[in-house]
N, C-alpha and C positions, 0 to 999 in steps of 0.2 A: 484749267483755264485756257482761253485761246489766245491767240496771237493774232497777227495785221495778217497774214499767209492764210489763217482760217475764212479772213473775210476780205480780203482782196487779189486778186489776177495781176495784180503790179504795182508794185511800191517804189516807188525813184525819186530822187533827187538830181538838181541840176541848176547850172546860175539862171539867174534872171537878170544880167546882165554883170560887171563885174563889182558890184556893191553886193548884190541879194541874192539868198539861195531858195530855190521854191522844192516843194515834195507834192507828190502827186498819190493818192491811194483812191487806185480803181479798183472799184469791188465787184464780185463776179456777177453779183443779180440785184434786184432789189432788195428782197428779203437779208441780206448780205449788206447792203449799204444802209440799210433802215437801222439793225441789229449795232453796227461801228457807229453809228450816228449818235443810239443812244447810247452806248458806254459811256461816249463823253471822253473819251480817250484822249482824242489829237484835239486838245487846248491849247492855249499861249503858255501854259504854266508850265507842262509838258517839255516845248520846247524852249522855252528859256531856261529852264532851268539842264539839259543837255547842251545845250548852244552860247550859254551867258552872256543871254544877251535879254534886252527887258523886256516886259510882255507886250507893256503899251506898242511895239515899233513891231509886232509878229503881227499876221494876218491870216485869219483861219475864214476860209468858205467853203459851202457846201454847196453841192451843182447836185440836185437829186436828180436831175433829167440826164444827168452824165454819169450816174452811181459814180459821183465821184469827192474826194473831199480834199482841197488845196490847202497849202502852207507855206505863207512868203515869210520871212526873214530877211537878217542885215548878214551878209557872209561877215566871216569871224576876222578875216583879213580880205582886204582887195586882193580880186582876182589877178593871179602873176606875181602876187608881192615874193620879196625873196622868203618869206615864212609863210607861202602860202602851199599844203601840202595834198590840197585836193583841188588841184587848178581849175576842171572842167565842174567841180562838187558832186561827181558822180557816188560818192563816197556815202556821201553824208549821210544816207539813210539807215546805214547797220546799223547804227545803236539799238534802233527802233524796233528791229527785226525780232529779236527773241525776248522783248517785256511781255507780260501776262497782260490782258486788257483784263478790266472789270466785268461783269458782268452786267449787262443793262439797267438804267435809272429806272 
């Protein structure tokens, strides 16, 4: 099975100010972002269910003109709190890194 690495050139996360944390997967071609697209992979259920946080308040969009597929969330803690342990949320995206995606719907 493959992974976000098979079909993206960069995967990151980062705040979107100090409430929300967004993820970026740019994918190397079209055929590459068409392929992630349909797996259906990066959902809300996806990321609530790593992030616990609920699906209604996650935001997933797709920019086909930018191969590329956005993900906003609510950070887990405000940004700076003293239990906050990814301040800039550079972080956030390893979990993501080594799951298997499905194979296309």
């Amino acid at each position: 099975m493959a992974t976000l690495l098979d079909y993206c050139s960069l995967v990151r996360s980062k705040n979107a100010g100090p409430f929300s944390l967004t993820f970026d997967f740019m994918c190397r071609d079209r055929a590459a972002y068409d392929a992630l697209v349909a797996t259906g992979f990066l959902d809300k259920h996806l990321f609530a269910s790593l992030y616990g946080t609920d699906p209604d308040q996650i935001l997933v969009v797709s920019h086909p003109g930018a191969l590329a597929v956005k993900v906003s969330l609510p950070r887990p803690t405000v940004q700076g709190d003293l239990h906050d342990t990814d301040c800039y949320a550079g972080q956030q995206y390893a979990p993501l890194m080594d799951m298997e995606l499905p194979p296309a719907l």
